[in-house]
N, C-alpha and C positions, 0 to 999 in steps of 0.2 A: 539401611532400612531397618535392621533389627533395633539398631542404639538409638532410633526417633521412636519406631514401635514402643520401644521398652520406657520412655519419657512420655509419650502422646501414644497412649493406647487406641485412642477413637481415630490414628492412621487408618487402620484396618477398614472401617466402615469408607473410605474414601479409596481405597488401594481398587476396590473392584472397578471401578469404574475406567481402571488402568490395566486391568486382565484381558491378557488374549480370548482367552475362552470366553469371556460375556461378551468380548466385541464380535469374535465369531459364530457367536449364536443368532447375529443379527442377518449371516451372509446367509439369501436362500438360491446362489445359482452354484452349480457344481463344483466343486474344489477338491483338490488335490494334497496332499498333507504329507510331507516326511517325516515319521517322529521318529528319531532316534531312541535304540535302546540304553545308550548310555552315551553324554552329552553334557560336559566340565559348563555348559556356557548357561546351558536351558535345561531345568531339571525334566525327564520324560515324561514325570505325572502329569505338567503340565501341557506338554505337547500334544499328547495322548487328548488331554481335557479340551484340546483347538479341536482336534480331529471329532471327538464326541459332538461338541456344540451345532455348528450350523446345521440349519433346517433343511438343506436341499441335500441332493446328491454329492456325497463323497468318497475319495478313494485314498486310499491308505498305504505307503509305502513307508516298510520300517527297515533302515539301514541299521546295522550293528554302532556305529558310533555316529558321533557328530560334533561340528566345532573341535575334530581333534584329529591332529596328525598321525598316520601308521600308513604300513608300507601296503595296507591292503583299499586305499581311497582311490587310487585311479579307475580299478575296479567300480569299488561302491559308486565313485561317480558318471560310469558309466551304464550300471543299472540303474541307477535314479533318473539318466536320462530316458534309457530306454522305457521306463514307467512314466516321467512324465508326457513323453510322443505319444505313447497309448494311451494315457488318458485323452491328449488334446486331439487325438484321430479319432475315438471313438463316436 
């Protein structure tokens, strides 16, 4: 994406249209959002910026990593479910 950027700068003005965060700005019924604090796949600003956008009611669940292996995810994936039951019980 950088080496089309860097050839076809007016990329940019077409890339939003492909952003998580504009298209979740659209969502107004209640969501749910894990955004990792640190994540090799999806940088967190942008996660963070899903979480910010939609209009309705949302909840926020921030695990320490994501898209990445270490010996503490059976864990993590076990509090991310217990956070998503409580949202969808609530």
């Amino acid at each position: 994406m950088r080496a089309r950027y860097a050839r076809h700068p007016e990329t940019a003005e077409v890339l939003r249209y492909f952003d998580a965060a504009t298209a979740a700005a659209r969502i107004t019924i209640p969501v749910h959002v894990a955004a990792a604090l640190f994540d090799p796949a999806v940088p967190p600003p942008g996660q963070f910026a899903v979480h910010n956008a939609p209009a309705g009611p949302r909840e926020l669940h921030v695990p320490a990593t994501g898209h990445h292996d270490h010996p503490g995810v059976p864990a993590a994936e076990r509090r991310l479910a217990a956070s998503q039951k409580a949202f969808l019980c609530s």
